[in-house]
DOZA-485096 format. One record per residue: x, y negated, z of N, C-alpha, C, O, CB in turn. Coordinates in pm, whole numbers, padded with zeros to 5 digits, always signed. Each point is the difference from the previous one (the first is absolute). Glycine has a CB too. Layout:
N
XYZXYZXYZXYZXYZ/...
//
This chain:
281
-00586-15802+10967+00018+00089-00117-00103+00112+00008-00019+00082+00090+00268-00135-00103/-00325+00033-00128-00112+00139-00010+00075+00109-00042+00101-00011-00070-00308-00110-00002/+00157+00234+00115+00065+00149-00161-00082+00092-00022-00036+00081+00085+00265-00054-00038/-00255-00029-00132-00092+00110-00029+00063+00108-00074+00043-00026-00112-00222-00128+00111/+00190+00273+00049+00066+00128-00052-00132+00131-00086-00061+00095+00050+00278-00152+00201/-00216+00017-00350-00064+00117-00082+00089+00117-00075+00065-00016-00103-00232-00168+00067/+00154+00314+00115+00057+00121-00083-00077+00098-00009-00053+00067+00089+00245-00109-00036/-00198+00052-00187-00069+00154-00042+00105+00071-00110+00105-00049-00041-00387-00043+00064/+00241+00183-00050+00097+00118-00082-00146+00033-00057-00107+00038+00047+00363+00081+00112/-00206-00153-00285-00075+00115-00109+00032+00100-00084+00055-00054-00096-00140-00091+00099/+00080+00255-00019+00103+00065-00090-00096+00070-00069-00085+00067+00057+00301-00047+00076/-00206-00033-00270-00059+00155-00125+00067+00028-00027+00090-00064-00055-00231+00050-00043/+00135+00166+00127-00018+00131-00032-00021+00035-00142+00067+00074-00072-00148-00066+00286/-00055-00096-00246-00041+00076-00148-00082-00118-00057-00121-00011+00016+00098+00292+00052/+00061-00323-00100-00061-00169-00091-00070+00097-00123-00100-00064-00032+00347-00187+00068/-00244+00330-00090-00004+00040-00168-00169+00118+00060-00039+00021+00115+00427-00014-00267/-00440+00037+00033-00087+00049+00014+00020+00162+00070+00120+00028-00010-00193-00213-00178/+00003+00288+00248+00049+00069+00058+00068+00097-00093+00107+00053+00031-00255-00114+00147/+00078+00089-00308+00088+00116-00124+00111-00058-00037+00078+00061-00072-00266+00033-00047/+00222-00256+00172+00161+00025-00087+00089-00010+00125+00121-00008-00024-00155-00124-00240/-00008+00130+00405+00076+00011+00107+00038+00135-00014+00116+00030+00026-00216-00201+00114/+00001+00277-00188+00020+00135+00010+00092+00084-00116+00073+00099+00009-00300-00133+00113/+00181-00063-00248+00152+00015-00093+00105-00052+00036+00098+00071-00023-00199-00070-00140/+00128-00128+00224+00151-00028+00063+00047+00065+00053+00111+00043-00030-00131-00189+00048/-00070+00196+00123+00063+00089+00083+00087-00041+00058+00080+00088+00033-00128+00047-00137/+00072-00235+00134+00168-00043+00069+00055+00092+00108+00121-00002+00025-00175-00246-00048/-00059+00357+00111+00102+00066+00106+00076+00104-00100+00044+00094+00065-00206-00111+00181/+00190+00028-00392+00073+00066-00065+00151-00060+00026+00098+00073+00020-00301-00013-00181/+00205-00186+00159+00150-00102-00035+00002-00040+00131+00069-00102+00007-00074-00009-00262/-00049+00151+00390+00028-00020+00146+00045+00113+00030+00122-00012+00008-00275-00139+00051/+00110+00296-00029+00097+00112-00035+00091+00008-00044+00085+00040+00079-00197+00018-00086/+00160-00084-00124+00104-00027-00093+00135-00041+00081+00106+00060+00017-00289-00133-00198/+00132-00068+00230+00062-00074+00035+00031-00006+00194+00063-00084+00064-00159-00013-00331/+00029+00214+00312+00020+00054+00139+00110+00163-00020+00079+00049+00081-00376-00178+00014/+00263+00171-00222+00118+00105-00004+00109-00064-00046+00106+00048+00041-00237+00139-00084/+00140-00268-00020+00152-00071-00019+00089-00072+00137+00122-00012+00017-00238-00050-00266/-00003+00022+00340+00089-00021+00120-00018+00131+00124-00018-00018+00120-00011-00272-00178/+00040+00404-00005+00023+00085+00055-00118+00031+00113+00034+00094+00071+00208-00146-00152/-00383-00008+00119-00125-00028+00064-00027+00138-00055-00085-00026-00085+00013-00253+00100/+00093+00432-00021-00123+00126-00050-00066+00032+00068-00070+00089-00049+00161+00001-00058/-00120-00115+00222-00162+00037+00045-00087-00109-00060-00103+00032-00059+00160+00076+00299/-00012-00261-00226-00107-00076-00033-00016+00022-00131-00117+00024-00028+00143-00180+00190/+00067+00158-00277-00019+00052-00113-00082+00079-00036-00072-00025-00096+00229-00019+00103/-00165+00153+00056-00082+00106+00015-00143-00027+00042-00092+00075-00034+00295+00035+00080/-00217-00191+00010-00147-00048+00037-00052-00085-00114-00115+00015-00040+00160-00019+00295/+00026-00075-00300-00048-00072-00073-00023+00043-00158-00100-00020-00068+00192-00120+00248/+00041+00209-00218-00088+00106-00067-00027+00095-00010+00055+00077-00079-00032-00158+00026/-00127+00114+00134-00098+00093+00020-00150-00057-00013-00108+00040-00042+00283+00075+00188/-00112-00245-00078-00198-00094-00011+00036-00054-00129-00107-00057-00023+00007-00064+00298/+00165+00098-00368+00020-00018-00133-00038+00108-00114-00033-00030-00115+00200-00104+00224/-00158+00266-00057-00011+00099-00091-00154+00005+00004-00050+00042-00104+00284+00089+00133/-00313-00163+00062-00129+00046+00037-00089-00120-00015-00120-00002+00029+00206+00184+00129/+00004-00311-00220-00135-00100-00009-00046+00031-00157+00083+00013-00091+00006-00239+00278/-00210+00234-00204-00056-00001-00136+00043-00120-00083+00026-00107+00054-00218+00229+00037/+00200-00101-00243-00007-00068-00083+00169-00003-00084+00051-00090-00067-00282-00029+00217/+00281+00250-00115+00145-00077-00007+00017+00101-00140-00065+00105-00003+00189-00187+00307/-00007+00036-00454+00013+00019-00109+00078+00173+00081+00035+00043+00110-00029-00355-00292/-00012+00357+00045+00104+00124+00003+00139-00048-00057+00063+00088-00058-00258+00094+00017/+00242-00283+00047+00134-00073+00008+00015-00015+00156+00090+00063+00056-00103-00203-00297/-00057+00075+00301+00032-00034+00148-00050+00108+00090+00014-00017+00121-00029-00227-00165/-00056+00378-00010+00002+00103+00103+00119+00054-00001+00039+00039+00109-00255+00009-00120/+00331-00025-00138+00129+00062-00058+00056-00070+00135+00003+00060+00108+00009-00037-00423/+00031-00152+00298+00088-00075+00083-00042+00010+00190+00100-00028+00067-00074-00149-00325/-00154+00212+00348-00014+00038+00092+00043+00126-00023+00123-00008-00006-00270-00143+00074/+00121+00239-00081+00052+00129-00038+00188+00043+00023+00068+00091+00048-00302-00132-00232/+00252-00083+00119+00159+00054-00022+00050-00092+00149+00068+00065+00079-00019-00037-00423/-00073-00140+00372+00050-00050+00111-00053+00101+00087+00086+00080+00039-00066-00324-00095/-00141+00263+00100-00001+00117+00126+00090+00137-00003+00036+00063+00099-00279-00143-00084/+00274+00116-00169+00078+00109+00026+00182-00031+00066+00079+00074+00060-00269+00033-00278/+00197-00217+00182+00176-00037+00023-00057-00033+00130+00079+00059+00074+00085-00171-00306/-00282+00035+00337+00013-00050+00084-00019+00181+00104+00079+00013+00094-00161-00338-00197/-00001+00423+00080-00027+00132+00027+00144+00048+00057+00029+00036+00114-00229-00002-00304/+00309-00050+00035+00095+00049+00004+00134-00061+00087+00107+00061+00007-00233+00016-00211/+00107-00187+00259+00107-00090+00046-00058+00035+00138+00084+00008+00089-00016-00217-00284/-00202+00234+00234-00028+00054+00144+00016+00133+00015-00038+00054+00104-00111-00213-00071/+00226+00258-00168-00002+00115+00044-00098+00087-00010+00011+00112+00048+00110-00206+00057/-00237+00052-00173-00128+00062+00012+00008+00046-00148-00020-00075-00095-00121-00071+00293/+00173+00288-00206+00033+00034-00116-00111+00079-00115+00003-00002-00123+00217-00002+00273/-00314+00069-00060-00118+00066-00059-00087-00126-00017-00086+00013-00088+00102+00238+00200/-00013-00385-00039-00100-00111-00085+00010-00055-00117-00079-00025-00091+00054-00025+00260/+00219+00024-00136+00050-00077-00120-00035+00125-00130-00022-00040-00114+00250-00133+00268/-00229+00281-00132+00009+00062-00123-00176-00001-00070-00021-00008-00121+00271+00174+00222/-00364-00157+00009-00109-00042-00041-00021-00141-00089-00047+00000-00114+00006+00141+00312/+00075-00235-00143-00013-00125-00057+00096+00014-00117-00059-00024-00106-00006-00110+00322/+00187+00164-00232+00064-00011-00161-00086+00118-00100-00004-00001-00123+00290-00070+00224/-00352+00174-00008-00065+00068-00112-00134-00098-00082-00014-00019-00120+00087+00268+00272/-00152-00296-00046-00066-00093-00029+00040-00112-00146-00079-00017-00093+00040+00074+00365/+00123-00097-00265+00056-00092-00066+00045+00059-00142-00007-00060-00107+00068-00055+00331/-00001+00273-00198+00001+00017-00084-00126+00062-00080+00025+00050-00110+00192-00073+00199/-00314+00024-00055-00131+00064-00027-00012-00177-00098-00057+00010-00109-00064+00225+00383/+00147-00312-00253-00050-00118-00063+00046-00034-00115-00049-00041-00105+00017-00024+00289/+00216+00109-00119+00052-00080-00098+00139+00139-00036+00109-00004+00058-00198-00324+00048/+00065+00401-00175+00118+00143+00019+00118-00014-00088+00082+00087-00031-00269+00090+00069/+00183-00309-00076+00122-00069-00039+00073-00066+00069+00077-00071-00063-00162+00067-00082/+00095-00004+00319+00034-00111+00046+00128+00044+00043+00010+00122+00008-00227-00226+00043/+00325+00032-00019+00131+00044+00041+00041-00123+00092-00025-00120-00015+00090+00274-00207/+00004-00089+00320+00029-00079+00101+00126-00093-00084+00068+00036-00096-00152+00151+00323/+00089-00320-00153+00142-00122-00072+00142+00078+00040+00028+00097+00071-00162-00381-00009/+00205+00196-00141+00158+00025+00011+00045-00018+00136+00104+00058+00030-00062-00140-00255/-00100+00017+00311+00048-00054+00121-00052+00138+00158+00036+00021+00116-00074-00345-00268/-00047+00373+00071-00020+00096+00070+00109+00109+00081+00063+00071-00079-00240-00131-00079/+00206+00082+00303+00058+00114+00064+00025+00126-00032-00068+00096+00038-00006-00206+00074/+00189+00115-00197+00027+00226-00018-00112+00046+00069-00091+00025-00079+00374+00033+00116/-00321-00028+00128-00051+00052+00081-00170-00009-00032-00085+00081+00037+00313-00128+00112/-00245-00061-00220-00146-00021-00020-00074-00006-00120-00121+00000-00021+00166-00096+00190/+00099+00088-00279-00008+00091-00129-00050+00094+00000-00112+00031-00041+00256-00086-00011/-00036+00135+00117-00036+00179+00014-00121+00022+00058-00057+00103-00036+00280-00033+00076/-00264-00123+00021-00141+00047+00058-00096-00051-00066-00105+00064+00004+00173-00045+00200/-00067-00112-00264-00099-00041-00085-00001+00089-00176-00080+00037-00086+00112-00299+00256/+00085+00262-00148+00053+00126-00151-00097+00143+00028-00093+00040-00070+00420-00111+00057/-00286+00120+00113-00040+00119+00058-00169+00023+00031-00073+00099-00005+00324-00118+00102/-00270-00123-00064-00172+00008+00003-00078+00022-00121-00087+00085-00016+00103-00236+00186/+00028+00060-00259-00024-00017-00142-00033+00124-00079-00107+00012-00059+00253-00197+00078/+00017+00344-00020-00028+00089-00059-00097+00056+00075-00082+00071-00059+00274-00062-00049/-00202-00025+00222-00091+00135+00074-00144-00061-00080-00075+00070-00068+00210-00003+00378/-00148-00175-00289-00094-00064-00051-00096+00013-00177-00120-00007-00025+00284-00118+00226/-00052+00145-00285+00024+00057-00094-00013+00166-00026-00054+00045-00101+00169-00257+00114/-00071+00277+00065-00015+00140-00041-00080+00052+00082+00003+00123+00008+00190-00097-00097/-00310-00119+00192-00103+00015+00039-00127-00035-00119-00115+00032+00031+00250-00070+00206/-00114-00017-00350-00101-00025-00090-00011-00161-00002-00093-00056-00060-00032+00294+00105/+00226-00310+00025-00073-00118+00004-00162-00034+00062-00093-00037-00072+00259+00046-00119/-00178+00011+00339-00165-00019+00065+00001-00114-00023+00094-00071-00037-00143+00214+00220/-00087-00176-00156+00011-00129+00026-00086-00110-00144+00003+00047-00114+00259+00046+00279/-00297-00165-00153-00069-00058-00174-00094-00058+00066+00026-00073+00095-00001+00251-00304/-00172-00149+00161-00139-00014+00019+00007-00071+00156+00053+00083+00075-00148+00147-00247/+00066-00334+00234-00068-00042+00172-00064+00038-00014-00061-00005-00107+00087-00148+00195/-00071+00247+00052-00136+00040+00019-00046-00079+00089+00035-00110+00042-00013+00320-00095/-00095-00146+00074-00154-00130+00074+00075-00082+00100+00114+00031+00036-00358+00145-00017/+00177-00285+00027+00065-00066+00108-00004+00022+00140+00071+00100-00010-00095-00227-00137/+00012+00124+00215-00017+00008+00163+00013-00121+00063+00068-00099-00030+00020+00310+00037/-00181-00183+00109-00032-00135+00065-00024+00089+00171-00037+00117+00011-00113-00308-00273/+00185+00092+00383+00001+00046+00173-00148-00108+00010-00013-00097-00073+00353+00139+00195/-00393-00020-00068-00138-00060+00082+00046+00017+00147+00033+00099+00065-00242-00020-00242/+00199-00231+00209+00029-00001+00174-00080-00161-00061+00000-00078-00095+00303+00255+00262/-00391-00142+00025-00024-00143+00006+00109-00062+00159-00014+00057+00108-00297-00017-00251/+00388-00133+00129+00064-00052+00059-00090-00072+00206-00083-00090+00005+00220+00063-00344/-00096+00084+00438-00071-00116+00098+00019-00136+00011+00112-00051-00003-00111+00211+00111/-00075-00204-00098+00017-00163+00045+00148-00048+00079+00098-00067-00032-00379+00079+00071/+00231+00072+00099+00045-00054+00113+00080+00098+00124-00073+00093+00034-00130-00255-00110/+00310+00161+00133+00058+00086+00119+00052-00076+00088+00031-00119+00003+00019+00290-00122/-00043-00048+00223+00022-00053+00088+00157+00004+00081+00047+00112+00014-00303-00079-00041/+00324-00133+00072+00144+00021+00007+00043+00093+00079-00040-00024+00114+00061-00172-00158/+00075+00341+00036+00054+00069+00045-00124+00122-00016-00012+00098+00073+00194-00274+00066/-00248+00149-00229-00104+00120-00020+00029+00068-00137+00061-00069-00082-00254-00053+00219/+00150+00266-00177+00091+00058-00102-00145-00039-00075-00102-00051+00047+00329+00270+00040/-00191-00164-00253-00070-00054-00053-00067+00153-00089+00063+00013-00105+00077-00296+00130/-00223+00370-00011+00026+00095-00108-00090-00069-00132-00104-00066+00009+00141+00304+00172/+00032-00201-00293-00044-00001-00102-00050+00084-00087+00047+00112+00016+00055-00233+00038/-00192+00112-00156-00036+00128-00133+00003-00118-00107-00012-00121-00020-00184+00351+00131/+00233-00049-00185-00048-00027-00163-00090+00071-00075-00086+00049+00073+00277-00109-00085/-00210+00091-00125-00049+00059-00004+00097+00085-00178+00123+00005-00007-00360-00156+00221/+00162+00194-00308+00052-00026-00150-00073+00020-00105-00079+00094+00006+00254-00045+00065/-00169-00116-00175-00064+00061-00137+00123+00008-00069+00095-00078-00002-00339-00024-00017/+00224+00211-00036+00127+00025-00081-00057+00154-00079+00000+00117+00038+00221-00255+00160/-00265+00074-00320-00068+00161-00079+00118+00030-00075-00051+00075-00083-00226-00115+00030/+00393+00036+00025+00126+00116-00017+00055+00068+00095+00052+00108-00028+00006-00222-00116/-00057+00067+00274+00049+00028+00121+00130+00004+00012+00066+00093+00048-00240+00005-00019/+00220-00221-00082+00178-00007+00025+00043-00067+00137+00120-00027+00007-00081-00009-00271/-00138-00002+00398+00055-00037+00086+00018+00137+00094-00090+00080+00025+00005-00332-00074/+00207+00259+00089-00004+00144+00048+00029-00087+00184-00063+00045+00096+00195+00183-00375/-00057-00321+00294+00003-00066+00157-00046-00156-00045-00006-00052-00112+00238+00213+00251/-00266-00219+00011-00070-00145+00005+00120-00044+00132+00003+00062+00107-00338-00019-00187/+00420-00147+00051+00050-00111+00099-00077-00068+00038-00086-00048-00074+00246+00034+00002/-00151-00019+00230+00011-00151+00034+00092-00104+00010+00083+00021+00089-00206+00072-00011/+00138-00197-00136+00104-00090+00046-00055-00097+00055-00118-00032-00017+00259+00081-00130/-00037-00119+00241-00036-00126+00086+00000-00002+00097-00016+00094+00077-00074-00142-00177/+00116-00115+00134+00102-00063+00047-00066-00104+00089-00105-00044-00047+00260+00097-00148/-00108-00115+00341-00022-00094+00087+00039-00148-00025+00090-00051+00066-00075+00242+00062/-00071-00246-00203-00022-00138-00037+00018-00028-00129-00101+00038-00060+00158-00095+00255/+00026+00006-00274-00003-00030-00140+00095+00020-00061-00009-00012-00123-00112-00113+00155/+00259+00166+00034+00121-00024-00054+00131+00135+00028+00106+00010-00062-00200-00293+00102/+00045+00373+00069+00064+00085-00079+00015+00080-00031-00111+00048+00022+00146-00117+00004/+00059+00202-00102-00060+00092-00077-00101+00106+00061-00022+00026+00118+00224-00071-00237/-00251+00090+00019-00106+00067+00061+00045+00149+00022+00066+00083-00063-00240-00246-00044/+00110+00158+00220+00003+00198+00034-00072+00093-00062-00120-00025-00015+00143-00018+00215/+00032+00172-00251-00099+00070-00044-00070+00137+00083+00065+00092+00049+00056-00198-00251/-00225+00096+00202-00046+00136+00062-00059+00111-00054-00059-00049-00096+00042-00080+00230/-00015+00293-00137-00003+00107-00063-00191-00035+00060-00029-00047+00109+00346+00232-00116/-00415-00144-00100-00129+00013+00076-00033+00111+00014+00065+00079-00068-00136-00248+00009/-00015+00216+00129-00091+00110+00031-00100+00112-00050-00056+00056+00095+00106-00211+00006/-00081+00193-00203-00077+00025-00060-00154+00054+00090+00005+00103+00068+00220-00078-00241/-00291-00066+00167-00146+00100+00077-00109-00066-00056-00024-00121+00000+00105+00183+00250/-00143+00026-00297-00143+00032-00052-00018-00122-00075-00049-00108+00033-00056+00258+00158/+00165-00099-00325+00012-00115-00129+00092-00153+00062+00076-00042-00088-00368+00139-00028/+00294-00162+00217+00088-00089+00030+00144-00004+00019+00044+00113+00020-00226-00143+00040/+00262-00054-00058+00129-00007+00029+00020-00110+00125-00037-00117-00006+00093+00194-00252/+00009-00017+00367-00042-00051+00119+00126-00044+00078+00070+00089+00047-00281+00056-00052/+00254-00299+00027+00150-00047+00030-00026-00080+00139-00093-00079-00017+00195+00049-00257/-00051+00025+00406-00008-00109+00075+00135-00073+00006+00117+00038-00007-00301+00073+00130/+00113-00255-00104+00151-00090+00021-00010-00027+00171-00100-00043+00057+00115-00120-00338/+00112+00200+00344+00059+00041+00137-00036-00166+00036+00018-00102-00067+00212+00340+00040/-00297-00214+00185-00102-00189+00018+00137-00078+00062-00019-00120+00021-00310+00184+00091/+00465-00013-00079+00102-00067-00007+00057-00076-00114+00072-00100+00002-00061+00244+00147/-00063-00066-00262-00002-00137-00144-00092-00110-00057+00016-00086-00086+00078+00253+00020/-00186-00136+00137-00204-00070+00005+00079-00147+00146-00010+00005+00122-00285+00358-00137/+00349-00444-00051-00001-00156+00100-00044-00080-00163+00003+00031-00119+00260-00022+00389/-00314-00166-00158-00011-00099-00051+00095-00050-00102+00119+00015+00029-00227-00028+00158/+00078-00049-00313-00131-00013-00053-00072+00073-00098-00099-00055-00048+00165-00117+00109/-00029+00300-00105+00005+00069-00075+00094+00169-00088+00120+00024-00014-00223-00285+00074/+00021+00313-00086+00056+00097-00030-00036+00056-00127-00117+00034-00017+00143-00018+00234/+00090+00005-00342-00011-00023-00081+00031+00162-00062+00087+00076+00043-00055-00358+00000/-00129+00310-00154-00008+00167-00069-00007+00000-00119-00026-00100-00067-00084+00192+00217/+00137+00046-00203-00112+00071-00105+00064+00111+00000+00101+00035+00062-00194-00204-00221/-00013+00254+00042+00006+00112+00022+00068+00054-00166-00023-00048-00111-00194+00043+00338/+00306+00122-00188+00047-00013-00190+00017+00174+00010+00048+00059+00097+00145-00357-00172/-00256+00372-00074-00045+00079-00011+00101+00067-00085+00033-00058-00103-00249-00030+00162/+00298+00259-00015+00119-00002-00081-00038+00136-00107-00099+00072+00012+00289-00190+00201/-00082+00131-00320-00042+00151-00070+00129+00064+00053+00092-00024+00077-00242-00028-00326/+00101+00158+00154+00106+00135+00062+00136-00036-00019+00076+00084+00047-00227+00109-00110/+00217-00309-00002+00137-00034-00006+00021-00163+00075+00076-00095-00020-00051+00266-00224/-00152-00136+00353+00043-00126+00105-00012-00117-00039+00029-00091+00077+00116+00201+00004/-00198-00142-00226-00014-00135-00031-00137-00047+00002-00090+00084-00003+00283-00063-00122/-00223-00156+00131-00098-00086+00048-00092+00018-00148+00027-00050-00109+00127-00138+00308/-00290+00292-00160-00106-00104-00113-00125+00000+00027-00087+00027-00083+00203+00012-00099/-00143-00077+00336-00091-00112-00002-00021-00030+00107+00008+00098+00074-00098-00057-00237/+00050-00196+00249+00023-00078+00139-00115-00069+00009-00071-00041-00092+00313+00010+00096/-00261+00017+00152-00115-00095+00013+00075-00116+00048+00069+00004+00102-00267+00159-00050/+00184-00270-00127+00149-00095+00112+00171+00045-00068+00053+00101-00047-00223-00053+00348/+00202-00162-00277+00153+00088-00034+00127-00162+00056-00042-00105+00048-00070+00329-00362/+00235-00196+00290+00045-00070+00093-00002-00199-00029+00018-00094+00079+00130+00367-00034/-00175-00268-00187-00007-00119-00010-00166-00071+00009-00024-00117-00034+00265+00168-00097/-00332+00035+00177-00178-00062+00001+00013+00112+00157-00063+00104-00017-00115-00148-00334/+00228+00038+00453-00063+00110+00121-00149-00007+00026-00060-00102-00035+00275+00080+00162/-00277+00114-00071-00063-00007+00072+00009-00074+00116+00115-00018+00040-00139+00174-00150/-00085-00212+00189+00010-00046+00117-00061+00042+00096-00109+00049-00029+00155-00186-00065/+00005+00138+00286-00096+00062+00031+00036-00166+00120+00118-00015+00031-00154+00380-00118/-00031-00435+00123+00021-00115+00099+00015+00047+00141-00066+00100+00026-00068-00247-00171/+00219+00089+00260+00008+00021+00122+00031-00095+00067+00115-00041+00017-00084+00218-00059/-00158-00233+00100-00018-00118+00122+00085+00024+00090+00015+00108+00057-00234-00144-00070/+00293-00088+00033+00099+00009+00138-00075-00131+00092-00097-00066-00037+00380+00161-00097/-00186-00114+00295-00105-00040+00082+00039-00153-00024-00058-00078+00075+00016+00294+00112/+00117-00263-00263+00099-00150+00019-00149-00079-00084-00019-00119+00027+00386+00187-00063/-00434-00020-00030-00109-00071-00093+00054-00122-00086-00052-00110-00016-00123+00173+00195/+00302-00008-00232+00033-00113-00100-00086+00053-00114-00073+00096+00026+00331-00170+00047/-00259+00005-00245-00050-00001-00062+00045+00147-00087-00091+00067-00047+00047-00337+00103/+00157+00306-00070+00085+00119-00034-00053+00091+00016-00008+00085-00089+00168-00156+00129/-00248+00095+00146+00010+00135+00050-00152-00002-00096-00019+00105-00061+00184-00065+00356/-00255-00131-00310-00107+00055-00021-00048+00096-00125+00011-00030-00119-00025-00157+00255/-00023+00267-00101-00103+00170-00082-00029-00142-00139+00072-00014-00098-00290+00261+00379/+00069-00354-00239-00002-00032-00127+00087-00099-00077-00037-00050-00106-00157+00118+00171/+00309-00095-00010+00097-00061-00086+00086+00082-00097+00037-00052-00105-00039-00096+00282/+00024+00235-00157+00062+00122-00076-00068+00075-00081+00058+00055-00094+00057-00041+00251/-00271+00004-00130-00060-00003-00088-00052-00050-00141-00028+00064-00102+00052-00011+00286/-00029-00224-00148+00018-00107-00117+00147+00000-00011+00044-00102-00054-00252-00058+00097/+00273+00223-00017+00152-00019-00136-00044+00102-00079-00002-00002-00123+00245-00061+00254/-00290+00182-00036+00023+00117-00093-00062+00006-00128+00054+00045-00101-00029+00062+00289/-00181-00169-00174-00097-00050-00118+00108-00060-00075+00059+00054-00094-00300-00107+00208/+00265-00069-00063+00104-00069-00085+00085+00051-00066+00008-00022-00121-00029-00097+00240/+00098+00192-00058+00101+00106-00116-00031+00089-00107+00075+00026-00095+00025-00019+00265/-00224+00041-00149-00064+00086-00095-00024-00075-00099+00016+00045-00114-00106+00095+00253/+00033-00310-00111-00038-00094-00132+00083-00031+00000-00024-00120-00001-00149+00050-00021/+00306+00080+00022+00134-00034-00052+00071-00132+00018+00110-00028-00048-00186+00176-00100/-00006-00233+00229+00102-00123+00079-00026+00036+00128-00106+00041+00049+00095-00253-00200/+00159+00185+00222-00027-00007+00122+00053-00169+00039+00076-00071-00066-00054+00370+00103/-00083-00326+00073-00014-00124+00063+00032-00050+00105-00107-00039+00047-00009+00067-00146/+00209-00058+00182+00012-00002+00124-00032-00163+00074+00063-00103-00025+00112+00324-00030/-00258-00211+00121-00022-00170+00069+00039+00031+00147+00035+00101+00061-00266-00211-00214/+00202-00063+00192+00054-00040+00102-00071-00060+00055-00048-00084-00076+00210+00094+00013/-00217-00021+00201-00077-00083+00044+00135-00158+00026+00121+00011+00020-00346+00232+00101/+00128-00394-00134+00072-00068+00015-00074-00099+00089-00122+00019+00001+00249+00051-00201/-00077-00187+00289-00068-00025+00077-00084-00146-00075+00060+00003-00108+00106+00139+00313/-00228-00221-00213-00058-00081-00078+00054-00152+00071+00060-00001+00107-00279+00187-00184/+00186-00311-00001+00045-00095+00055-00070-00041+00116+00056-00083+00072+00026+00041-00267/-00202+00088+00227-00094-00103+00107+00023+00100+00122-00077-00005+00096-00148-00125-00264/+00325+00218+00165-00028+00116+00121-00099+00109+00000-00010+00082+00090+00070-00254+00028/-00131+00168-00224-00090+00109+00001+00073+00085-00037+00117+00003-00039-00304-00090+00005/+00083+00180+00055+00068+00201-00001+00066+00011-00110-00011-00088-00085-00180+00228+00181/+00291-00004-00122+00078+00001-00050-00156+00075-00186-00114+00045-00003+00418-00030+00296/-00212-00044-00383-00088+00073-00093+00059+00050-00090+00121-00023-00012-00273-00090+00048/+00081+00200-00130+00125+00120-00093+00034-00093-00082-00066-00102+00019-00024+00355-00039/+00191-00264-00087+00025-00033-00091+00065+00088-00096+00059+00101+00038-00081-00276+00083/+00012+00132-00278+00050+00090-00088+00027-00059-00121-00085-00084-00032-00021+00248+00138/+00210-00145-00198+00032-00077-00150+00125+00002+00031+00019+00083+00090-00205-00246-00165/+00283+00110+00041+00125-00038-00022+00045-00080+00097-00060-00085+00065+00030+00110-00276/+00169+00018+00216+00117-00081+00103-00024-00118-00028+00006-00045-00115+00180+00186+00124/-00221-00215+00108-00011-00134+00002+00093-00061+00102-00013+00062+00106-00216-00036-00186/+00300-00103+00087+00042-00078+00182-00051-00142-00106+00001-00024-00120+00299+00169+00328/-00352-00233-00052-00055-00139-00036+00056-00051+00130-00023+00051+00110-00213-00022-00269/+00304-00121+00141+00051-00114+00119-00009-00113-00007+00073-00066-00074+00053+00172+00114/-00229-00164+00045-00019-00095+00012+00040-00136+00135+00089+00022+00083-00227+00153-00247/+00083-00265+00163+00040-00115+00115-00097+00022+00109+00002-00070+00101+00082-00120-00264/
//
């Protein structure tokens, strides 16, 4: 009996052109659907890298807007949530929370509203955009810290602090860190007890004076990468394997192969396309 075992995983990300990935937006309805199972930090991450990807309607900034304020407010974070519903209401100053809504989160959303109101209504006109400049390293080394910079353009000057987030491998939530400010940079190290094999995963997200996200280099659903060789030399640990995903993710399929061994005994070789098993005699 022969067998030949072929597995690869292919998965897209983004089949569609990149402007209507960026009107879908789907980390809008992944948030959504991480504050309904009660997930508010990840919620919170996700939209945050949702509020800050370009291209999105002033219908679907209303709706990030109002989920970060209930998700703000369910963590207790009461001066954000009230930033983000002002926001929202800057968009939309008709909006009223549903019937299903909490007494407790009524009132505070009631209460934001007038102040909001007999402040003049701020808010209307976006001003300019803002953007972090960091160029990302290649490569670290395990149990070594990592410092990082940024930098900013931002001609309104609404980033008043710069985060770091990120995290030791791919999966889980990410940490955030306060940066540094010195001589025009913003300056964060990640502790080299979080720098192991095969990777270590970032970005950087830029906040205004009511703590909310508007603008990231990286964010939690595209990280940054920074690669870290370990000594086992499987295919995982390597700097340029993590590199070609990362390309890969940016062009919006990612790909995962497998080396497989061939019928005549020769070396093993990559393969890639679709789940196949073939069994033969």
């Amino acid at each position: 009996m022969r067998a030949i075992l072929l597995f690869v995983a292919a998965t897209t990300l983004a089949t569609a052109a990149p402007a209507l990935a960026q009107r879908d937006n789907p980390l809008i309805q992944e948030g959504a659907d991480q504050y309904d199972e009660l997930r508010y930090e990840e919620a919170l991450q996700t939209l945050s890298a949702a509020l800050v990807r370009s291209g999105n309607s002033r219908e679907q900034q209303a709706r990030i807007y109002e989920l970060l304020a209930f998700t703000y407010l369910s963590l207790g974070r009461e001066a954000e949530a009230e930033g983000a519903y002002r926001s929202l209401l800057a968009i939309d100053p008709a909006f009223e929370p549903g019937g299903d809504v909490s007494p407790r989160f009524r009132e505070f959303f009631s209460g934001t509203k007038q102040r909001w109101e007999e402040e003049g209504r701020p808010g209307g006109a976006p001003p300019a955009p803002a953007s972090i400049r960091h160029t990302s390293p290649a490569q670290a080394d395990p149990g070594e810290s990592v410092e990082l910079r940024a930098s900013l353009d931002d001609p309104s000057g609404r980033i008043v602090s710069v985060v770091l987030a990120y995290r030791q491998g791919t999966s889980d939530v990410f940490r955030r860190l306060d940066t540094t400010p010195a001589e025009g940079e913003f300056i964060a190290t990640i502790p080299g007890e979080d720098v192991a094999p095969p990777l270590v995963e970032y970005y950087f997200e830029g906040l205004d004076a009511d703590g909310l996200p508007v603008a990231s280099r990286g964010d939690v659903a595209a990280p940054l990468r920074i690669a870290v060789e370990g000594e086992s030399g499987g295919i995982a640990t390597k700097w340029w394997f993590w590199t070609i995903v990362g390309a890969v993710v940016v062009g919006g399929v990612v790909t995962t192969a497998v080396l497989v061994t061939r019928d005549d005994g020769g070396p093993a070789e990559p393969t890639q396309g679709t789940f196949v098993i073939s069994i033969g005699e």
